[in-house]
KOLDONU-911442 format. One line per field, with one value per residue (C-alpha): residue number from 0; y, z negated, x negated. Coordinates in nm, 4 decimals, padded with zeros to 6 digits. Layout:
! residues N
n <- (NUM; ...)
y <- (Y; ...)
z <- (Z; ...)
x <- (X; ...)
//
This chain:
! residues 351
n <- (0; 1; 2; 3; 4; 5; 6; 7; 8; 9; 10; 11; 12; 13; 14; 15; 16; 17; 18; 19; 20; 21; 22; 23; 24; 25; 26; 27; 28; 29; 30; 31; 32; 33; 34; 35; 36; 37; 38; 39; 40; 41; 42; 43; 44; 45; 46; 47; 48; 49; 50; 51; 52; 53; 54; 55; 56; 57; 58; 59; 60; 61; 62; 63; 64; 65; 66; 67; 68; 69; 70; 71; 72; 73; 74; 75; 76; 77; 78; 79; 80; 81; 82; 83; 84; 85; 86; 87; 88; 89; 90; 91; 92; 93; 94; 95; 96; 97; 98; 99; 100; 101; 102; 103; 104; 105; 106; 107; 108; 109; 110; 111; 112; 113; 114; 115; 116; 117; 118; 119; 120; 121; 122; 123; 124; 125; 126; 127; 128; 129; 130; 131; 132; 133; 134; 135; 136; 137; 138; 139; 140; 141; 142; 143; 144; 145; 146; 147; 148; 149; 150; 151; 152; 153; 154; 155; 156; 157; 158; 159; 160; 161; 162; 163; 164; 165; 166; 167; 168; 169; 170; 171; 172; 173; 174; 175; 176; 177; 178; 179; 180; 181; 182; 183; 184; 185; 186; 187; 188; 189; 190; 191; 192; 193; 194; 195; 196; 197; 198; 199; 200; 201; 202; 203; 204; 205; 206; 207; 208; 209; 210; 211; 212; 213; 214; 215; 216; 217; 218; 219; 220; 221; 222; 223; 224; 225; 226; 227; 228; 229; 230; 231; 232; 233; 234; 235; 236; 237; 238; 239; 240; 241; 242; 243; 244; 245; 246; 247; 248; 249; 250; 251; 252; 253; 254; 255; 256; 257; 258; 259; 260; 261; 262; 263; 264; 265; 266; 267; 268; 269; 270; 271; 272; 273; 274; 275; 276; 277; 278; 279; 280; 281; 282; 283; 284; 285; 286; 287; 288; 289; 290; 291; 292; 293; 294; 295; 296; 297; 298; 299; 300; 301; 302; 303; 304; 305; 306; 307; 308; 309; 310; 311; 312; 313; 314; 315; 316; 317; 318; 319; 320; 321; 322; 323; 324; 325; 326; 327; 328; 329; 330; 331; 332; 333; 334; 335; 336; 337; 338; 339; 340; 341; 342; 343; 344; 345; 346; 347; 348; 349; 350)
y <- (03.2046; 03.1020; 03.2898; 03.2259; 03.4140; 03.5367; 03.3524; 03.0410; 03.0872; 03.1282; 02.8088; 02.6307; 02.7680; 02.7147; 02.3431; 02.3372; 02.4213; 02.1913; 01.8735; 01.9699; 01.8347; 01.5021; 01.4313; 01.5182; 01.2645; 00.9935; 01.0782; 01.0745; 00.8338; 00.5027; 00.3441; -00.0360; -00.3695; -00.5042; -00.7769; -00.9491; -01.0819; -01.2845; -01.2886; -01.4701; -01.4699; -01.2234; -01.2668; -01.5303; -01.3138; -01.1341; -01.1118; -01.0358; -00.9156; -00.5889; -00.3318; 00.0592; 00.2413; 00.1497; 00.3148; 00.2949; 00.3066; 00.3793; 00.3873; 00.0726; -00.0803; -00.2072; -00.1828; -00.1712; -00.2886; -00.2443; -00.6063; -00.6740; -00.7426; -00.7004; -00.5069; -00.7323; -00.5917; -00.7226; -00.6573; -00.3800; -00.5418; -00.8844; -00.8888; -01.1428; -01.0638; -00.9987; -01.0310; -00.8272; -00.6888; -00.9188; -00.8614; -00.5789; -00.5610; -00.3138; -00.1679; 00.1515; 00.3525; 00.2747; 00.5715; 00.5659; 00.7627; 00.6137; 00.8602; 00.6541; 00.3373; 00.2990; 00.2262; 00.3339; 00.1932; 00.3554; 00.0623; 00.1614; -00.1331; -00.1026; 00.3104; 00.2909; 00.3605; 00.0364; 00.0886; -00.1224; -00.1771; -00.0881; -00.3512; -00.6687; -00.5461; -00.6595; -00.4644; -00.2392; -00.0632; 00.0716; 00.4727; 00.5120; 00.7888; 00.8653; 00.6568; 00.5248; 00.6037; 00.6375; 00.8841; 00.9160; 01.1436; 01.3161; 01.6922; 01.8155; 02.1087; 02.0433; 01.7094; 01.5486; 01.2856; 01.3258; 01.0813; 01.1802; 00.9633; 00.9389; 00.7987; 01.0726; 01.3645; 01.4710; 01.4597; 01.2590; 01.4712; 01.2206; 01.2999; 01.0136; 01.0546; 00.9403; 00.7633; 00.9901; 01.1772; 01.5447; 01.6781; 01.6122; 01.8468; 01.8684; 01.8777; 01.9595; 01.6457; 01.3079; 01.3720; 01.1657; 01.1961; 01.4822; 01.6543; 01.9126; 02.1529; 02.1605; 02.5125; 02.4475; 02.4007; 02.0525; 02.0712; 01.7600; 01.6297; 01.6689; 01.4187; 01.4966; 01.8601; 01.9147; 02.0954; 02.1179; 02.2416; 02.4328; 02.3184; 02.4748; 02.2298; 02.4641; 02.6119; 02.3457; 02.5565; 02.5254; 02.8518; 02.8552; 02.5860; 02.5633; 02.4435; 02.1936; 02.2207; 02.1171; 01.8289; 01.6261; 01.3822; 01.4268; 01.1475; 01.1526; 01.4565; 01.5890; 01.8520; 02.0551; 02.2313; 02.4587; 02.5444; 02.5771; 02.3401; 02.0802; 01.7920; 01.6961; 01.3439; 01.3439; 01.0409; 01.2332; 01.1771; 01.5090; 01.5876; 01.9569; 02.1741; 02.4211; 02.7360; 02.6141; 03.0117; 03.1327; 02.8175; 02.9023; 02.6184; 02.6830; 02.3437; 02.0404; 01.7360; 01.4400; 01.1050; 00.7562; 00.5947; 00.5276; 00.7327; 00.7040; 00.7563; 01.1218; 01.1556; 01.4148; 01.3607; 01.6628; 01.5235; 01.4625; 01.6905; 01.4400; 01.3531; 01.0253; 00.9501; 00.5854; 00.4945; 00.1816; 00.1710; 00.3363; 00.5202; 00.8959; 01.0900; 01.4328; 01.6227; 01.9867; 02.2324; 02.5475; 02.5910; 02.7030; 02.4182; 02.0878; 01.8376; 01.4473; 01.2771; 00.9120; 00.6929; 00.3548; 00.0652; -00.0819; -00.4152; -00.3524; -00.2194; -00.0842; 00.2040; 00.2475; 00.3058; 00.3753; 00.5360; 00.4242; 00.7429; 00.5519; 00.3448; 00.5726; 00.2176; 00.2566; 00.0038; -00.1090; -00.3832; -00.5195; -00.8681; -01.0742; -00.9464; -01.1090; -01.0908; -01.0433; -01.3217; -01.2891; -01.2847; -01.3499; -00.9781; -00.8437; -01.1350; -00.8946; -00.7446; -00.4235; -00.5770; -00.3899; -00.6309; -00.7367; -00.8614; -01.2134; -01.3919; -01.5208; -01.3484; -01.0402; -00.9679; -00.6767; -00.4828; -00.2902; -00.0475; 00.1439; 00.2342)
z <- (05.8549; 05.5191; 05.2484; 04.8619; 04.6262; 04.3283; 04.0303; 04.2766; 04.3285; 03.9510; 03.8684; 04.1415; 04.0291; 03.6542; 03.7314; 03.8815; 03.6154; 03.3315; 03.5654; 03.5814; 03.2288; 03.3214; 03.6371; 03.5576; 03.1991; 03.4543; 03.6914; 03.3791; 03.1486; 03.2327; 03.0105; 02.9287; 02.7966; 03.1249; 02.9727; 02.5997; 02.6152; 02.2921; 02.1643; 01.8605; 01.5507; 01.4487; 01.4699; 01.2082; 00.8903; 00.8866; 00.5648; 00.7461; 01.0300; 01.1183; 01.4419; 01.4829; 01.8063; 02.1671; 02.4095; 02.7605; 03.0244; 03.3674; 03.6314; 03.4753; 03.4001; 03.0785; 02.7253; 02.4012; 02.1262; 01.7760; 01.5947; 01.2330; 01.2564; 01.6479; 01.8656; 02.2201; 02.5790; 02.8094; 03.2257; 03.1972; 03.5444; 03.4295; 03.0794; 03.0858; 02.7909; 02.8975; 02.5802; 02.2469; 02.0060; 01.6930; 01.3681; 01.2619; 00.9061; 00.9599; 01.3661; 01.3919; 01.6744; 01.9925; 02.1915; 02.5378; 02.6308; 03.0338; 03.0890; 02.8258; 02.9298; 02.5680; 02.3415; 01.9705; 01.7009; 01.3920; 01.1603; 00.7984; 00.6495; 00.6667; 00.6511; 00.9724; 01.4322; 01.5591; 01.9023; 02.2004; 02.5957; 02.7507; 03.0414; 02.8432; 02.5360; 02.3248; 01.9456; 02.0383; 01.7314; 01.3948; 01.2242; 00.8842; 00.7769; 00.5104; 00.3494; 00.6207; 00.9076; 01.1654; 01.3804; 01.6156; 01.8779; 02.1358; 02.1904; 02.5757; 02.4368; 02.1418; 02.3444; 01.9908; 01.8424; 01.5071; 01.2692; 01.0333; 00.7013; 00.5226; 00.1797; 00.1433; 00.3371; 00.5578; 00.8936; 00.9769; 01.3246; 01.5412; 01.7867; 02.0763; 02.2530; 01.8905; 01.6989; 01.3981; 01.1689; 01.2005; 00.9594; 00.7390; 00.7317; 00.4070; 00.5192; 00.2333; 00.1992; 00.3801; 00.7284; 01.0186; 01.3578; 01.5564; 01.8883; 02.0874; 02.3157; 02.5987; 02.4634; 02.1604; 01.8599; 01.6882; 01.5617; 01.2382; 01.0693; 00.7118; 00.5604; 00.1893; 00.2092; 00.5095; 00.6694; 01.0519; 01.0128; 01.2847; 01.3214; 01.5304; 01.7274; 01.7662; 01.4237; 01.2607; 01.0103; 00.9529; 01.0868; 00.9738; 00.7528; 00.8887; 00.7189; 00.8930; 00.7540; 00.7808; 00.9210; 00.6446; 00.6112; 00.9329; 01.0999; 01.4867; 01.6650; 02.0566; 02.2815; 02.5806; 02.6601; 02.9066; 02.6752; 02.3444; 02.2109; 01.9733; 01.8403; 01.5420; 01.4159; 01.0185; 00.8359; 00.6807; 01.0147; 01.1654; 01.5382; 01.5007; 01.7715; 01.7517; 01.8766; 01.8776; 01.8199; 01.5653; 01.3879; 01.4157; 01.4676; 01.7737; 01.7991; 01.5507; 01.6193; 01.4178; 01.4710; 01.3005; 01.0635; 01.0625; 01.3298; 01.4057; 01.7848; 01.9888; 02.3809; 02.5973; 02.9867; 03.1495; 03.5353; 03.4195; 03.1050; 02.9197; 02.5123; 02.4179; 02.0292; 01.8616; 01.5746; 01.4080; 01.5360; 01.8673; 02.1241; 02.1235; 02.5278; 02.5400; 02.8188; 02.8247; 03.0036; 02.8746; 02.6230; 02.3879; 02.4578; 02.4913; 02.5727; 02.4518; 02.7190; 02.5836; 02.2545; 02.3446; 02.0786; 02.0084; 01.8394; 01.4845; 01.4110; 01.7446; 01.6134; 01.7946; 02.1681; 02.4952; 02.8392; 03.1566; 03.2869; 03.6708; 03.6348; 03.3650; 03.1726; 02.8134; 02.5584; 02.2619; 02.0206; 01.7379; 01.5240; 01.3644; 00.9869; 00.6777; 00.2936; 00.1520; 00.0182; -00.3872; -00.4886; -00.8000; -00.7670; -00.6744; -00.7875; -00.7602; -00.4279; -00.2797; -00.0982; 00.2432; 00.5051; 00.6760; 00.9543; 00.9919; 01.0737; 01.4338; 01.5971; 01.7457; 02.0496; 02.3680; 02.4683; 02.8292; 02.8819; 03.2067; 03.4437)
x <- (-03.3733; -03.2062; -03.2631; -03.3125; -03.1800; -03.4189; -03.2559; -03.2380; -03.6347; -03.6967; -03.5151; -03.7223; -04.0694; -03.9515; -03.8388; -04.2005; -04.3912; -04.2349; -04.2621; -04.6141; -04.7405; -04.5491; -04.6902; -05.0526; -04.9951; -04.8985; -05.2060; -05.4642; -05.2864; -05.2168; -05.5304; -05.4328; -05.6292; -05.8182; -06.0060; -06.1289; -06.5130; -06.5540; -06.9172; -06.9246; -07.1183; -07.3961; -07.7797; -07.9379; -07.9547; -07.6402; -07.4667; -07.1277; -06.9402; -07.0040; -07.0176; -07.0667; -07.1733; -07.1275; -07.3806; -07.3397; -07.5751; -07.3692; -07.6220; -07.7923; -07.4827; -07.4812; -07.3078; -07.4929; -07.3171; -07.4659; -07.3744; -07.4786; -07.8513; -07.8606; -07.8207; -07.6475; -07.7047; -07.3832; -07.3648; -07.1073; -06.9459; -06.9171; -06.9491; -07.2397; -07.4682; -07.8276; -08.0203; -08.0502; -08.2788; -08.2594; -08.4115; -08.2493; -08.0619; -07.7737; -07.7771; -07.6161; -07.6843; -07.9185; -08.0436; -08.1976; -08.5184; -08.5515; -08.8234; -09.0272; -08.8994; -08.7920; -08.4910; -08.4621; -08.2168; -08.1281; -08.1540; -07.9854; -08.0420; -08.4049; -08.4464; -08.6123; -08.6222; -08.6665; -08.7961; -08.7712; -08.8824; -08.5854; -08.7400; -08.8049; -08.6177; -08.8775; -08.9173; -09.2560; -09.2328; -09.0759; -09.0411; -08.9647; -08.7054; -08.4922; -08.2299; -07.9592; -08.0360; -07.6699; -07.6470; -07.9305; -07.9510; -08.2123; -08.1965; -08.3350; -08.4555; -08.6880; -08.7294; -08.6697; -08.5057; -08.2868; -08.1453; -07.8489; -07.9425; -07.6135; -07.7796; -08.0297; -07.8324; -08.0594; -08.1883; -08.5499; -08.7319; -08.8988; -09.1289; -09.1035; -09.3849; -09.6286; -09.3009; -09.3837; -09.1624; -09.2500; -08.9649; -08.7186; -08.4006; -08.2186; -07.8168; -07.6688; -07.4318; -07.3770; -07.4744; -07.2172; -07.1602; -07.3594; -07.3741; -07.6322; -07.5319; -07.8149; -07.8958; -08.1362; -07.8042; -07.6934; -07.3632; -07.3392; -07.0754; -07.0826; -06.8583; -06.8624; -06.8515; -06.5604; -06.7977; -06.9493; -07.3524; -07.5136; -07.8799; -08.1273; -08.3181; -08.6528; -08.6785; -08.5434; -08.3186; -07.9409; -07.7471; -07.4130; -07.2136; -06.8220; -06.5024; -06.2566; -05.9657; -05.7153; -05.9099; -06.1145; -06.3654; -06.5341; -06.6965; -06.6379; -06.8023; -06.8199; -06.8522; -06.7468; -07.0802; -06.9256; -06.6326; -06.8194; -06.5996; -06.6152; -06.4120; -06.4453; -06.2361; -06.1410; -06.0585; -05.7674; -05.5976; -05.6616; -05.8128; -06.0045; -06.0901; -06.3445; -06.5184; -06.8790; -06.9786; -06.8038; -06.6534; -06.2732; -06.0370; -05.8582; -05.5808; -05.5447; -05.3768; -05.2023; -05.4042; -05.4056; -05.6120; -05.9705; -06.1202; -06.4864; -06.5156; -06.5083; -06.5919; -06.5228; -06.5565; -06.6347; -06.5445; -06.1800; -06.1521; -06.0187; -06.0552; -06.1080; -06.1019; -06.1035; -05.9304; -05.9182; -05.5471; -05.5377; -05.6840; -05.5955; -05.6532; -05.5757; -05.6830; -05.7968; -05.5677; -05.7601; -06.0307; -05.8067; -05.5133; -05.5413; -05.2287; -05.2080; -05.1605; -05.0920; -05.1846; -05.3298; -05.2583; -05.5841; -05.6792; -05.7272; -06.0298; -06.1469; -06.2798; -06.6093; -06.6316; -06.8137; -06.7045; -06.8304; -06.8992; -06.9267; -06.5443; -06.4212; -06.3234; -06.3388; -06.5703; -06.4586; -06.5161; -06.3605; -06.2949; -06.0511; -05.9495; -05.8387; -05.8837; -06.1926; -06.3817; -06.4686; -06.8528; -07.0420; -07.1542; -06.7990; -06.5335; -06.2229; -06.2772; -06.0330; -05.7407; -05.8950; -05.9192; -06.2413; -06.3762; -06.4089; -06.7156; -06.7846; -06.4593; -06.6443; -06.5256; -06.5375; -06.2447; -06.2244; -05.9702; -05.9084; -05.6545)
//
C-alpha cells in the first residue's frame, strides 16, 4: 500500500477545491444566441416602437411579449405567433390567473387591467387604477392582484374574482419592479427614493422601508423564497443582494447599463439579470455568496426577459436603434438612441 504524505494530501484536496468554481462555471454557463424570430411592426395605433415584460408560460408553452399597443402570444417551441391582444395603448406587464382561465395586462397608457380569455384571447374586460400601471403581480396568499403605478406612486389592490379595485396603497415614491414571498410580504422597488418597501399582503400596510446602497435606482427585483433573499437590479450599475428580514445587504456586484430584468431559478440556483447590454448569470453557492458565472453580450437593448422554466432557454426581445426623429412638440430631441419602427424582433438564448 503506498502511502501519501500529509502536505502531498493538502496540495491535492487544495488543487481540488479551486478547480471547483471553474468546472461548475463551465457546467452552468455556456448560455449563447440560439435563434432571432423577427416580428415586425406594432399593432395599428402605436405611436412608436416599444417593449417591456416577457412572461412565460412553460407548461403551456408560450411567450408573452408586451409590444407597444399589444400584447403578441408566440409557440415558445417554434416561435410561431399564436395571436395577441390588440388595443392596448402602452402594454406593460401580462399576468396569468389559469385557475380563472384569465389573463390581465397592466396597460399604462390607459391607467387601467385589461383582462383577457386566456383560451380565445379575446379582451373580456377592463379595471381602472391609478396612474401607470407596470408592475403587476398576484400574491397566493391574499389571493390578490397588485399593480405598482409609477405616475401616481402607489399600488391599485384588485380583487380577480369581481375585477374591482379594493385598495389603493400609497408607496411613498415611484413604485417598479416587485416580488412576494409565498408567506403573506411584497417586497417593491422604489425607484426615486433608493429604497426596497416591505408590504404586507393581508393588512395591506407597508412594514419597513430599506436602503440599497450602494445600488441605486432600482428597477429589476427577485427572490429566493427559501433563502430570504432578494435581488434587486439598479440603474446605477449595481447588482444588490439582500436579507429579505432584516434589509442588510449581504453581496453587490458590478453590472452594465440599463438593467430592467431579475430571475432567479430555484432548480439550478442560478441569477439571471438583463441589461440593455448583456446578460449577467451568477449562481448561488450560499445564501450569503453568490459567484458570476459568465456575462452574455446581448443585442442592444435586450433588456427585458423570460426563462423557460421547462428548457431553461432564456427570452428576450429587442429592436434595431438609431437617432431620434425631431417633432413639432420636441424638435431638439436627446441624442439617446431609439428603437426603430418595424425591427422588433425575439431572441432565445440557452445552452
Amino acid at each position: 500500500m503506498k502511502y501519501v504524505s500529509l502536505r502531498t494530501l493538502a496540495a491535492m484536496l487544495c488543487s481540488l477545491f479551486f478547480a471547483f468554481p471553474v468546472v461548475a462555471g463551465e457546467q452552468l454557463g455556456g448560455y449563447h444566441l440560439l435563434k432571432k424570430v423577427p416580428l415586425g411592426t406594432a399593432a395599428k395605433g402605436a405611436q412608436r416602437e416599444y417593449f417591456d415584460y416577457i412572461t412565460v408560460d412553460a407548461s403551456e408553452r408560450r411567450v408573452y411579449l408586451s409590444h407597444g399597443t399589444e400584447v403578441l402570444v408566440v409557440n415558445a417551441d417554434d416561435n410561431a405567433v399564436i395571436g395577441a391582444i390588440p388595443g392596448l395603448k402602452l402594454a406593460h406587464g401580462t399576468l396569468l390567473l389559469k385557475d380563472l382561465e384569465r389573463g390581465f395586462i397592466s396597460d399604462g397608457g390607459s391607467d387601467m387591467v385589461v383582462i383577457f380569455d386566456l383560451n380565445s384571447l379575446k379582451r373580456v374586460g377592463e379595471i381602472k387604477t391609478g396612474g401607470n400601471p407596470d408592475c403587476i403581480m398576484y400574491d397566493s396568499v391574499s389571493k390578490h392582484i397588485f399593480t405598482f403605478n409609477g405616475r401616481t406612486k402607489d399600488s391599485s389592490v384588485i380583487d380577480p374574482a369581481t375585477a374591482t379595485v379594493i385598495a389603493t396603497i400609497p408607496m411613498g415614491g415611484r413604485a417598479e419592479f416587485a416580488a412576494a414571498d409565498g408567506n403573506g410580504m411584497i417586497y417593491d422597488n422604489i425607484e426615486d427614493t433608493n429604497e426596497v418597501v416591505a408590504l404586507d399582503s393581508r393588512t395591506l400596510k407597508i412594514k419597513a422601508r430599506w436602503p440599497i446602497a450602494p445600488s441605486g435606482t432600482p428597477t429589476a427585483m427577485a427572490i429566493d423564497v427559501k433563502h430570504r433573499r432578494l435581488f434587486i437590479g439598479g440603474r446605477n450599475r449595481m447588482l444588490a443582494i439582500m436579507d429579505a428580514d432584516t434589509g442588510k445587504i449581504v453581496q453587490t456586484f458590478p453590472i452594465t447599463n440599463g438593467v430592467d430584468t431579475n430571475i432567479y431559478d430555484a432548480d439550478s440556483g442560478l441569477l439571471y439579470i438583463s441589461t440593455r447590454e448583456a446578460i449577467h448569470i451568477f449562481h448561488e453557492d450560499t445564501a450569503d455568496k453568490f459567484t458570476e458565472v459568465e456575462t452574455v453580450k446581448t443585442g442592444y437593448g435586450a433588456k427585458t426577459m423570460g426563462l423557460d422554466t421547462a428548457t431553461h432557454r432564456l427570452f428576450l426581445d429587442t429592436a434595431d436603434f438609431g437617432p431620434p426623429s425631431p417633432t413639432a412638440e420636441d424638435p431638439h430631441p436627446e441624442p439617446e438612441p431609439v428603437p426603430t419602427p418595424g425591427t422588433f424582433r425575439l431572441l432565445i438564448y440557452g445552452r
